[in-house]
C-alpha angles and dihedrals in degrees: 000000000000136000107265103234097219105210090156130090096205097046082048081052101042081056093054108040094043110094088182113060130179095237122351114254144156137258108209107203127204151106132245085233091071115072096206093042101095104022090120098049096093090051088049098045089059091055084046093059101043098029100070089158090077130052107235112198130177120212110195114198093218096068083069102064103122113104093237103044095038077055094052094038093053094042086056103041086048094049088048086040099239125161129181134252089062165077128276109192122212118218122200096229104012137066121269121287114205106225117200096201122167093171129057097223086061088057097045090054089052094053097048093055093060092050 
């Protein structure tokens, strides 16, 4: 599968506020701006492709550049504390945990817990 591209507030939202999930997954948040952000991407993409047991979605931070949405976006990310660079995990049953990996085993460890 492929990584899920979130240009919607309300499907960001949706993520965030479910504690039962289909299958457990991972938001990975950044911005192009950022050079760091999405060092990681090409290494999740390619969970992405061979863990079809997990959603994978990418929220990048400039598709929010309108004034209104990048207001909304950064109400909800502080209230969930969120920061970006990040990753947010998706349990199946649990609320969402934000993840600060800068390395993919780190990412693989998280992801396996939640399987």
């Amino acid at each position: 599968m492929d990584m899920l591209r979130l240009t919607r507030l309300d499907s960001l939202t949706r993520l965030l506020e479910t504690d039962e999930r289909e299958r457990p997954g991972l938001i990975l948040i950044g911005s192009a701006a950022s050079p760091h952000s999405f060092e990681l991407r090409p290494y999740i993409q390619g969970l992405a492709a061979h863990m079809p047991q997990f959603a994978f979605y990418e929220l990048d931070l400039d598709d929010y550049r309108e004034p209104r949405q990048a207001r909304a976006l950064v109400r909800l990310l502080k209230a969930w504390r969120i920061d970006s660079p990040s990753q947010v995990l998706l349990p199946s049953t649990c609320p969402p945990v934000t993840l600060h990996a800068t390395r993919s085993e780190d990412i693989s460890k998280a992801l396996k817990h939640l399987y």
